[in-house]
MIDOSE-1310 file (N, C-alpha, C; in nm, 2 decimals, decimal comma, always signed):
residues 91
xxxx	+17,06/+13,07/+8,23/+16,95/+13,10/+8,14/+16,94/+13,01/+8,02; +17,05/+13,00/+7,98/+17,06/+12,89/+7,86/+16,99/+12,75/+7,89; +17,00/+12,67/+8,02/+16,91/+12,57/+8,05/+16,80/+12,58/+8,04; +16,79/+12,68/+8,09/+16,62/+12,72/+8,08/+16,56/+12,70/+7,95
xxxx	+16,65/+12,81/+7,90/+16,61/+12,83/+7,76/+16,59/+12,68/+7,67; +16,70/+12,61/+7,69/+16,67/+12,45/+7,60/+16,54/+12,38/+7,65; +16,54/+12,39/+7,78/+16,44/+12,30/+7,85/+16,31/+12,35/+7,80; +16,33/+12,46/+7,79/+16,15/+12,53/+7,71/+16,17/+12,52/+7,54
xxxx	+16,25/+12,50/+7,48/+16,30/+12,45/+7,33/+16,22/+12,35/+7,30; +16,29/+12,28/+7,42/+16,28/+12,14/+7,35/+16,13/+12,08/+7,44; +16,04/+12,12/+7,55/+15,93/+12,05/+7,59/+15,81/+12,18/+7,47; +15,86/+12,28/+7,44/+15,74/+12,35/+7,33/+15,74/+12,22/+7,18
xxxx	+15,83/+12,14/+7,17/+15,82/+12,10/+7,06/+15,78/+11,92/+7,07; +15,69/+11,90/+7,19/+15,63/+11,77/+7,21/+15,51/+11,82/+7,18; +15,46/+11,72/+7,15/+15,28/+11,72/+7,15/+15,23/+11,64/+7,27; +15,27/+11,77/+7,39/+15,22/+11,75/+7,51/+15,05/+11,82/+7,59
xxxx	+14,99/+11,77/+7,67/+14,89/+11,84/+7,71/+14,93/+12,03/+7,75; +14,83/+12,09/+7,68/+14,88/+12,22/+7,76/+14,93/+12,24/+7,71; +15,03/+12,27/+7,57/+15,15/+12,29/+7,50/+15,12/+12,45/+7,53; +14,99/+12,55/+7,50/+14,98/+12,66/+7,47/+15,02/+12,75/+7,60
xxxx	+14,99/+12,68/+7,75/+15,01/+12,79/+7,82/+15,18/+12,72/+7,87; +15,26/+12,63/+7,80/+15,39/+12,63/+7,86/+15,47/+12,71/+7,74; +15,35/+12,75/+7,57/+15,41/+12,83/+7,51/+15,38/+12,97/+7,59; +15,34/+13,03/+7,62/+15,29/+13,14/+7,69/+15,40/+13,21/+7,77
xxxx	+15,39/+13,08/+7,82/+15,55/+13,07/+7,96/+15,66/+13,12/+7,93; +15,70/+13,03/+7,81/+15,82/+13,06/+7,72/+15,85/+13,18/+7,65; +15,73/+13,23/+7,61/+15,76/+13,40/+7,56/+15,78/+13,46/+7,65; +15,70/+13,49/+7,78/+15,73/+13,58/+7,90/+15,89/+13,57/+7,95
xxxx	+15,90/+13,44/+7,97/+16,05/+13,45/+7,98/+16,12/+13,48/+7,88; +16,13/+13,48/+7,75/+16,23/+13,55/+7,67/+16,18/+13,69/+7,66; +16,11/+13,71/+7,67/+16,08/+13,86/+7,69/+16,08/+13,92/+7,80; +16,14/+13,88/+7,90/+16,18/+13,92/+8,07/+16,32/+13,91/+8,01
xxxx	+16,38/+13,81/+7,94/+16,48/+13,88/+7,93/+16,60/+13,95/+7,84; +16,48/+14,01/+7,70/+16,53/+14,09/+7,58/+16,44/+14,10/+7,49; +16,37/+14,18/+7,46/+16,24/+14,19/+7,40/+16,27/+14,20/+7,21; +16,40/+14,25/+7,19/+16,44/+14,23/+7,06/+16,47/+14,12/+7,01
xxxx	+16,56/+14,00/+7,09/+16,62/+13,92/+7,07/+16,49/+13,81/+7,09; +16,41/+13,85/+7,19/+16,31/+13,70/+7,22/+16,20/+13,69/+7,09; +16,16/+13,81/+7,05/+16,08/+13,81/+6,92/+16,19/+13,76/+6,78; +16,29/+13,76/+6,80/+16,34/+13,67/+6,69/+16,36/+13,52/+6,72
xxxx	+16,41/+13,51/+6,87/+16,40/+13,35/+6,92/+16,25/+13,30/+6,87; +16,17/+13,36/+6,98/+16,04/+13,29/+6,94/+15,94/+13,32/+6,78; +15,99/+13,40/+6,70/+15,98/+13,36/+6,53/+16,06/+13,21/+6,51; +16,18/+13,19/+6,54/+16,25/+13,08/+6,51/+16,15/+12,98/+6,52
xxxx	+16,15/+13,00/+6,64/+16,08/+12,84/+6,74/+15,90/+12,86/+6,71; +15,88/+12,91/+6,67/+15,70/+12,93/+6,66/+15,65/+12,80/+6,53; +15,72/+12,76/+6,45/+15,69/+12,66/+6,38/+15,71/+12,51/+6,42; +15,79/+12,52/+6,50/+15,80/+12,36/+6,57/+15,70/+12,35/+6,65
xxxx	+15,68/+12,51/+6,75/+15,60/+12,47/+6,82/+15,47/+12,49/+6,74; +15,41/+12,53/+6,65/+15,28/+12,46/+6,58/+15,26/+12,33/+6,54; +15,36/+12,23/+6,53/+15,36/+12,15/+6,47/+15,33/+12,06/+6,59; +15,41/+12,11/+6,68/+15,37/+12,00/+6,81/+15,21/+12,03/+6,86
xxxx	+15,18/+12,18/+6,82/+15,07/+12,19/+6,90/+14,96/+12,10/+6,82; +14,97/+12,16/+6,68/+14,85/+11,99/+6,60/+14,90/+11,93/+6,63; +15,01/+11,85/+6,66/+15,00/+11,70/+6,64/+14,91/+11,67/+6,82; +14,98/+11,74/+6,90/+14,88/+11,75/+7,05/+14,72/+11,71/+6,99
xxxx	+14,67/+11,80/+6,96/+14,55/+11,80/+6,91/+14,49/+11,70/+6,87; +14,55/+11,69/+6,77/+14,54/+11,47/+6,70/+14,54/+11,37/+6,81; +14,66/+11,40/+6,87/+14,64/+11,28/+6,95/+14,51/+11,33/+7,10; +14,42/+11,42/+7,11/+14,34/+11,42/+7,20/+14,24/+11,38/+7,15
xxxx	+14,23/+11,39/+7,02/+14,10/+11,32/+6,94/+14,08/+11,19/+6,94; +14,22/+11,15/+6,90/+14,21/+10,99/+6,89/+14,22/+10,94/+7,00; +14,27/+10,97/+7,12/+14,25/+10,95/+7,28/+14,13/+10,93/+7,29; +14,08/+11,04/+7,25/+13,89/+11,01/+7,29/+13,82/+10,93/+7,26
xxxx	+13,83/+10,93/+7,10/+13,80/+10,83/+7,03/+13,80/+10,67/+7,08; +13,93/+10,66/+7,12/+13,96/+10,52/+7,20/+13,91/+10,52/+7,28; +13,87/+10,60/+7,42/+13,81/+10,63/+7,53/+13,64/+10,55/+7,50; +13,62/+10,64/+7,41/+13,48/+10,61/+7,41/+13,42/+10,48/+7,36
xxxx	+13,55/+10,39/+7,28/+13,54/+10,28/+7,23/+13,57/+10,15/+7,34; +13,64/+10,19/+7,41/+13,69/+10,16/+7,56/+13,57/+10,16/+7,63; +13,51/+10,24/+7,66/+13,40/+10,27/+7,72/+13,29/+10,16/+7,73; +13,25/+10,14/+7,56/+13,14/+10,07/+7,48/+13,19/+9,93/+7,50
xxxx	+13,30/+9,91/+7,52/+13,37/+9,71/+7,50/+13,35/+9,69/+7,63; +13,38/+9,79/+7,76/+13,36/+9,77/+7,87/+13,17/+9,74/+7,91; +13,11/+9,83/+7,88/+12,99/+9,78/+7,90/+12,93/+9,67/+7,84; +12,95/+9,59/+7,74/+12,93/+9,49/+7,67/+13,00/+9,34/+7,75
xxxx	+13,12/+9,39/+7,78/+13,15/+9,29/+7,88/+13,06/+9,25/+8,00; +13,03/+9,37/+8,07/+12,92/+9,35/+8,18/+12,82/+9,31/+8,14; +12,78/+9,35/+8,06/+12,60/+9,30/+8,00/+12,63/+9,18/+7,98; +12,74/+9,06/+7,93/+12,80/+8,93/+7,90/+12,85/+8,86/+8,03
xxxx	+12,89/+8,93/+8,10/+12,89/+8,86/+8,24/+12,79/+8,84/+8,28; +12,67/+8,97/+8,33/+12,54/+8,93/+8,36/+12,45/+8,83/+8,32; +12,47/+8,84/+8,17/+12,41/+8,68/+8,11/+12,44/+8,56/+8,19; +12,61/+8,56/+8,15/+12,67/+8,42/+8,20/+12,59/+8,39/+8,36
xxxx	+12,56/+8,49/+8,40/+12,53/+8,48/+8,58/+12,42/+8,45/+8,57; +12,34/+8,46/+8,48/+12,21/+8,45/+8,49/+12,19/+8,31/+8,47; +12,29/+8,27/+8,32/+12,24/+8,13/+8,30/+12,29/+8,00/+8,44; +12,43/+8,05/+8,50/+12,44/+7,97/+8,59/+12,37/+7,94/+8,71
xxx	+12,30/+8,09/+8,75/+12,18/+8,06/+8,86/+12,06/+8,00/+8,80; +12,03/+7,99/+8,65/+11,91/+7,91/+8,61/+11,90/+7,73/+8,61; +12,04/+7,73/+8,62/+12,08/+7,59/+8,55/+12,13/+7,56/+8,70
């Protein structure tokens, strides 16, 4: 149980996709197995895991952000190849 227990410690406090239903996870099981004790565990651990869950958040925005900037360089490429193609079938 203690494995367990670290393994869900320590992946609640990444800013990973989904953080909220592998927090979810993590209460049911301390509360499967002590409902006194898991409400003090997970008071302990509820501030790391906020901290991971913004920081999650941050990085989906600026993911996107890049996405979408990604996106725009990639079409400009094309529209610049297309030129270049055009001028070498003219010439």
């Amino acid at each position: 149980m203690d494995q367990i227990r670290r393994a869900y410690q320590q992946a609640t406090e990444q800013p990973i996709e989904n953080i909220e239903t592998l927090w979810k996870a993590y209460d049911q099981f301390e509360m499967t197995l002590n409902k006194v004790t898991a409400r003090k565990i997970i008071a302990e651990r509820s501030q790391q895991y906020m901290l991971a869950r913004a920081a999650a958040k941050t990085l989906k925005t600026k993911m996107e952000v890049i996405k979408q900037y990604q996106h725009l360089h990639d079409a400009e490429n094309k529209d610049a190849e297309k030129d270049d193609n055009t001028k070498l079938l003219v010439t």
